[in-house]
C-alpha positions as CSV (number, residue, x, y, z in Angstrom):
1,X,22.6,19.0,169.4
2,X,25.2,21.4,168.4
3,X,23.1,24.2,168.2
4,X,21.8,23.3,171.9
5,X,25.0,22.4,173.7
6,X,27.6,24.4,171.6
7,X,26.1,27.3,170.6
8,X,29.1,29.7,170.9
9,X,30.7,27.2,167.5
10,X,27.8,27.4,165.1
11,X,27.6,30.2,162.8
12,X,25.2,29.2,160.5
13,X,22.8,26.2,159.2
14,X,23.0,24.9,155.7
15,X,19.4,24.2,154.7
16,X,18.1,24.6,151.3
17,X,14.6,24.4,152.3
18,X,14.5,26.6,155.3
19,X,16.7,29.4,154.2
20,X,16.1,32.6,155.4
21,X,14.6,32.1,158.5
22,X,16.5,31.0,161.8
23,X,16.7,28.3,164.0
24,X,15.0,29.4,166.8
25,X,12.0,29.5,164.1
26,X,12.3,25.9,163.2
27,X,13.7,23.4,165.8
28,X,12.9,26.6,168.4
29,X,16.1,27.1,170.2
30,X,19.8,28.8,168.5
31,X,18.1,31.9,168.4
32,X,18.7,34.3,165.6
33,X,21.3,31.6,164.4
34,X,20.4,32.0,160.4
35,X,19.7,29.6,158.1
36,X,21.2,30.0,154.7
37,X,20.8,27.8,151.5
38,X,24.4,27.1,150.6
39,X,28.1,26.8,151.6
40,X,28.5,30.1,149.5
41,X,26.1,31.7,151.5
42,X,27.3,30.9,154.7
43,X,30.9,32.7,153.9
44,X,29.8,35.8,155.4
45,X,29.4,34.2,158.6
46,X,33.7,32.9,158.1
47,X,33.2,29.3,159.2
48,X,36.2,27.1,159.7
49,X,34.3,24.4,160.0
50,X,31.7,22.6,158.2
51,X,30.0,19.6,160.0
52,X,27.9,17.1,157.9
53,X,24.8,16.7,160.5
54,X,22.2,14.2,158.8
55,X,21.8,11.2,158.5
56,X,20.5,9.5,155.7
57,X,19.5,5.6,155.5
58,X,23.0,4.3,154.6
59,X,24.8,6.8,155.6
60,X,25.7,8.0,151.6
61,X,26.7,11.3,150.3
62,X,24.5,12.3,147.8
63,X,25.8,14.6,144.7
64,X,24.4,17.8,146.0
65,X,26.2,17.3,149.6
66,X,29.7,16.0,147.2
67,X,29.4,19.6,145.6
68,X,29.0,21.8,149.0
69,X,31.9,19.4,150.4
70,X,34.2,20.7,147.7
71,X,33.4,23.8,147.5
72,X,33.9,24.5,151.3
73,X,37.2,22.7,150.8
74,X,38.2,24.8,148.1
75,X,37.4,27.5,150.7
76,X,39.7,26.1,153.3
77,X,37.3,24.5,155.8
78,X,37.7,21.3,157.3
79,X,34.8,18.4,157.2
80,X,33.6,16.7,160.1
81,X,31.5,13.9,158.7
82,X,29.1,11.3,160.4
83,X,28.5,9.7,157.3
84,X,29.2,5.4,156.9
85,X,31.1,7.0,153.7
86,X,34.4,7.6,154.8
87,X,35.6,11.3,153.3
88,X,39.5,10.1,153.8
89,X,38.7,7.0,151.4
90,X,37.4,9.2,148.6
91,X,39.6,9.7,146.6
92,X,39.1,13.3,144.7
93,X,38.2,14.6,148.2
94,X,40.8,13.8,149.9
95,X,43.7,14.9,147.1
96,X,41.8,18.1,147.3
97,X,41.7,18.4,151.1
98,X,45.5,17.8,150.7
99,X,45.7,20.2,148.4
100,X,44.3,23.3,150.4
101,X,45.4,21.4,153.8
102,X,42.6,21.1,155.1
103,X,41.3,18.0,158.0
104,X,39.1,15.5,157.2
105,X,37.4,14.1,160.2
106,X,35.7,10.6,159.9
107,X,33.4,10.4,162.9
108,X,32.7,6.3,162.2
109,X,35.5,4.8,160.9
110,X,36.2,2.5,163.6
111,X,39.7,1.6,165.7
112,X,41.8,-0.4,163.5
113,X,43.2,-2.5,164.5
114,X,39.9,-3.7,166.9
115,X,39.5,-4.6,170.4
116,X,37.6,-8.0,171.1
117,X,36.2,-8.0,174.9
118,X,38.4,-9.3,177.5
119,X,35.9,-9.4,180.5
120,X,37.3,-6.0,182.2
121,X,34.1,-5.2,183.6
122,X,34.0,-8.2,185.8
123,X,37.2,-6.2,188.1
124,X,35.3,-3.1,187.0
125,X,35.3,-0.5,189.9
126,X,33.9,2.7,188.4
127,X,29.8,2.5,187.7
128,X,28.5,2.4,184.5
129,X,24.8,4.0,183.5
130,X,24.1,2.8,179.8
131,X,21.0,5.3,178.6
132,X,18.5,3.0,176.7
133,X,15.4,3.7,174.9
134,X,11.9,2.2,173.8
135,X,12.7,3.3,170.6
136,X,15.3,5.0,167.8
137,X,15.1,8.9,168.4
138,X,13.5,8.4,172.0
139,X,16.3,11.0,173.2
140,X,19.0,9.1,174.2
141,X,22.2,11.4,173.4
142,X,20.1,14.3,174.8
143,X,19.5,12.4,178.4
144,X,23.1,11.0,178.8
145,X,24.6,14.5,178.2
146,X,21.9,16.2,180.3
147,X,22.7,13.5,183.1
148,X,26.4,14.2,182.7
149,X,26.7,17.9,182.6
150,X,23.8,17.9,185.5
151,X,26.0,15.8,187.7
152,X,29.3,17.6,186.9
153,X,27.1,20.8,188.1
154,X,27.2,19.3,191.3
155,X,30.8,18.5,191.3
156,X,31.0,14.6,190.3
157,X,33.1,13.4,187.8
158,X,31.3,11.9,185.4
159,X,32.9,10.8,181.7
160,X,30.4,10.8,178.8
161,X,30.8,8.3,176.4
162,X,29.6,9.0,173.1
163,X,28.7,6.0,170.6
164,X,27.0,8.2,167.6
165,X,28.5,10.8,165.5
166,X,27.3,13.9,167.6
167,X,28.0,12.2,170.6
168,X,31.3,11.4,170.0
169,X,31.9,14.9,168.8
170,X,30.1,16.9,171.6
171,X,32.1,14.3,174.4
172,X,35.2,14.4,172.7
173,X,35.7,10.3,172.8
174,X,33.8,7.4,171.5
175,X,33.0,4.9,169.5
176,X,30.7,4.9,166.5
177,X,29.1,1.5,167.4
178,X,27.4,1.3,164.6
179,X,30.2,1.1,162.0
180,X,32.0,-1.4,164.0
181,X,31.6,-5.4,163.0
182,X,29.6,-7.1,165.1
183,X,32.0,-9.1,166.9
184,X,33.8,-6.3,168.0
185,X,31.0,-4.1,169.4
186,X,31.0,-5.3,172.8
187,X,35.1,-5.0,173.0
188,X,35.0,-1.4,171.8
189,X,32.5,-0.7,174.1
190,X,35.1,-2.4,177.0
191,X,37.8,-0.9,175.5
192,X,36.6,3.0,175.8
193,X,34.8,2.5,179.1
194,X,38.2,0.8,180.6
195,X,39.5,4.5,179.2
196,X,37.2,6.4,181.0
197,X,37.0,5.3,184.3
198,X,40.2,6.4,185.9
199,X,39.2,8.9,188.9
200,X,35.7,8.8,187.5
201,X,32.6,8.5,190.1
202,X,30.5,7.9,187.0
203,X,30.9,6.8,183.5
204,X,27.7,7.6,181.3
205,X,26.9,5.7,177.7
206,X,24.8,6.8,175.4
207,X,22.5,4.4,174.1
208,X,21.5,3.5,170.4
209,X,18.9,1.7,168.9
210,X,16.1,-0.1,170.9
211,X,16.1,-3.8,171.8
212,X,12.4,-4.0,170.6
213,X,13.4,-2.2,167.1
214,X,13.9,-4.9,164.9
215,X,16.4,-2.7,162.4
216,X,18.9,-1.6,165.3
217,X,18.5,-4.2,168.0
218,X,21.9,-5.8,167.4
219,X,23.3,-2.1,167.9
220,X,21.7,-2.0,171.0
221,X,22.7,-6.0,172.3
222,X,26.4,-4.9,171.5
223,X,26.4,-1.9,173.9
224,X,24.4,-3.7,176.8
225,X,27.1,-6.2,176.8
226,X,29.8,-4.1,176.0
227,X,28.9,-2.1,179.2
228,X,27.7,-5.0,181.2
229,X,26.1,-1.3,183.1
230,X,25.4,-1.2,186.9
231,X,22.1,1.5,186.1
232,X,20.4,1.8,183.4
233,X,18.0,4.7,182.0
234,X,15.2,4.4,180.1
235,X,14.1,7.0,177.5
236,X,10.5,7.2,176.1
237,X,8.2,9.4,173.8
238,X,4.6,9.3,175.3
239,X,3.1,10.4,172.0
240,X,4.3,8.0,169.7
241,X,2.4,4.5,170.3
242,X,4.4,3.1,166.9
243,X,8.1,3.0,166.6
244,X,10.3,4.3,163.4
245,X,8.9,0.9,161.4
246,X,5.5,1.6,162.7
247,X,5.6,-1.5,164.9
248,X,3.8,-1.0,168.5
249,X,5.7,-0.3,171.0
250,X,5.8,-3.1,173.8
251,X,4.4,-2.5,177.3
252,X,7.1,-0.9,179.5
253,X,7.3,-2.9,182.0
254,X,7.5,-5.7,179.8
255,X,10.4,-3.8,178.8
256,X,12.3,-2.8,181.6
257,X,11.8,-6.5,182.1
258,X,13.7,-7.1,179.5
259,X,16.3,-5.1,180.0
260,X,16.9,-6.9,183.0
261,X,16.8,-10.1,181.6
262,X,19.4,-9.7,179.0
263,X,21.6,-8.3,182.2
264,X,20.7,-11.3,184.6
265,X,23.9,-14.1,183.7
266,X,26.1,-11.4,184.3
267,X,25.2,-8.9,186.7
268,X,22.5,-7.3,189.2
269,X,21.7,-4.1,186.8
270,X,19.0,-1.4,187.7
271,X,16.5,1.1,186.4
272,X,17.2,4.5,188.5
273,X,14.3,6.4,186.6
274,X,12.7,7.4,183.0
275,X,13.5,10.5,180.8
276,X,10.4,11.5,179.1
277,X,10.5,13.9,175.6
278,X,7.6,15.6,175.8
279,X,7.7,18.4,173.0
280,X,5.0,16.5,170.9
281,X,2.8,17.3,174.3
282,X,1.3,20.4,176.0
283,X,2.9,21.5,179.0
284,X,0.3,20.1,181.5
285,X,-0.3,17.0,180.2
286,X,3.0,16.4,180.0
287,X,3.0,16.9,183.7
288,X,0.4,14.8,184.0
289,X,2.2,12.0,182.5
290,X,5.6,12.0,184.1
291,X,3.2,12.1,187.6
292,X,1.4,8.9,185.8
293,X,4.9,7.3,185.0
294,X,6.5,8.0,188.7
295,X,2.9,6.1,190.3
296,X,3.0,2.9,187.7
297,X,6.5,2.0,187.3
298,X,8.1,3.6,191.0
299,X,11.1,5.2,188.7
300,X,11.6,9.1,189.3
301,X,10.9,10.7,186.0
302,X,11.0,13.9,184.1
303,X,11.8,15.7,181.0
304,X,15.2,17.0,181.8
305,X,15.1,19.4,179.2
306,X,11.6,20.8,179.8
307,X,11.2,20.4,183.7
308,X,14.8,19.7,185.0
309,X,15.6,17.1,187.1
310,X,13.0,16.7,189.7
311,X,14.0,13.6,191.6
312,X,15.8,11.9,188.4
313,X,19.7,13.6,188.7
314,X,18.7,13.1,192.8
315,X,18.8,9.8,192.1
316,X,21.8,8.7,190.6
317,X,23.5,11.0,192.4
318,X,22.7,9.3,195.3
319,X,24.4,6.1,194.0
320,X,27.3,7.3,193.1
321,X,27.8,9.3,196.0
């Protein structure tokens, strides 16, 4: 996501594996960005920066990321981390980030001291769009920041609010919702949107999680009631029939359904369309698809980042305006 909306900042990919070749070869955008297979090798390329940007099951640094960690502090970088590990609480790498004063940036450690929800939204005045998906890696983060930089394009204002690592570091402001205990989710949530909404026409939330994915369901209960959102967004994968724990993904209409459901003691909320990723599918059938989706569930729909916004961005636009 870095290499796609900040470009300009990234001067080189760590990856073992892949070194030597760039990442316009591999992911197929960043151009002749290179790929090198160490900290040391990216030196010629004088970072200030190194961001950690996986994420394993857990969240744990392994020994081989620990050494690169050091050594680029011993180099004077800072870390941006999105790792449940918190960098600051270690204890070796945070004497030697002193030492050569260098910032440590903890993208999940959540607000301390928390915010437990207060019931803002019901006074709320600002809409709220909450971007949810029919699975984990459905292309949430991608489709709220599309929607958001679309719609500033066209002179709304429109806050992004990021609730994952990258999001929170692309958008500037967030709330790692997953780190958070699980009776504060839906305050933080509250608590950030309230922040956001001051002279806003729109405030956009990036989803996490799937309702229907047994392993991050909870992640995704916390932010539809943290947002208690007006619109909602659905993201799907047409190629994938299984989800990340190779259960079957439900019918969507079932799911929208659900959605809706969940949403129905509190508030009227609304599907205002469907953002398809496609790159698993050849250009006309992909078409094809989004003309199937429009016709069987009435929701404008596209790939935003392989066909733009047809009548999706229309859309919202419209109900904001």
């Amino acid at each position: 996501m870095l290499i796609r909306y900040q470009p300009d900042d990234v001067v080189a990919v760590i990856d073992p594996d892949k070194a030597g070749r760039t990442a316009d070869d591999i992911i197929g955008i960043g151009g002749s960005l290179p790929v090198v297979g160490s900290f040391q090798d990216a030196l010629q390329y004088q970072p200030d920066t190194m961001v950690i940007g996986f994420a394993p099951p857990g969240g744990v640094i392994n020994d081989e990321t620990r050494k690169e960690i050091l050594i680029a502090i011993d180099e004077g970088c800072d870390i941006i981390s999105g790792m449940h590990v918190f960098l600051n609480d270690d204890d070796e790498i945070s004497d030697r980030a002193k030492n050569n004063d260098v910032l440590l940036t903890d993208l999940r450690r959540p607000p301390n001291p928390p915010h437990f929800p207060k019931g803002t939204w019901k006074d709320r005045n600002v809409p709220v769009l909450l971007v949810v998906g029919t699975d984990c890696d459905s292309g949430k983060m991608t489709t709220a920041w599309e929607i958001t930089q679309r719609l500033r394009t066209r002179g709304k204002k429109v806050n992004f609010i990021g609730t994952g690592q990258t999001g929170i570091l692309l958008g500037g402001s967030g709330v790692a919702v997953d780190a958070v205990i699980a009776d504060f989710m839906a305050g933080e949530l509250e608590y950030v949107i309230d922040g956001a909404c001051d002279g806003a026409d729109l405030v956009v939330v990036e989803g996490q999680g799937s309702i229907n994915n047994y392993a991050y369901s909870g992640v995704t209960m916390g932010l539809i009631h943290g947002c208690m959102p007006d619109y909602f967004v659905l993201t799907h994968d047409p190629s994938r029939p299984l989800d990340v724990l190779d259960y079957p993904i439900p019918d969507i209409n079932d799911l929208i359904q659900l959605h809706l459901d969940l949403m129905r003691p509190f508030r009227k909320t609304r599907f205002l369309g469907i953002n398809l990723l496609t790159f698993a599918i050849d250009e006309q059938n992909a078409n094809n698809i989004i003309i199937e989706y429009e016709k069987e569930f009435g929701l404008a729909t596209t790939d935003l980042v392989r066909f733009g916004d047809r009548g999706l961005i229309n859309v919202i636009d419209d109900v904001i305006s």
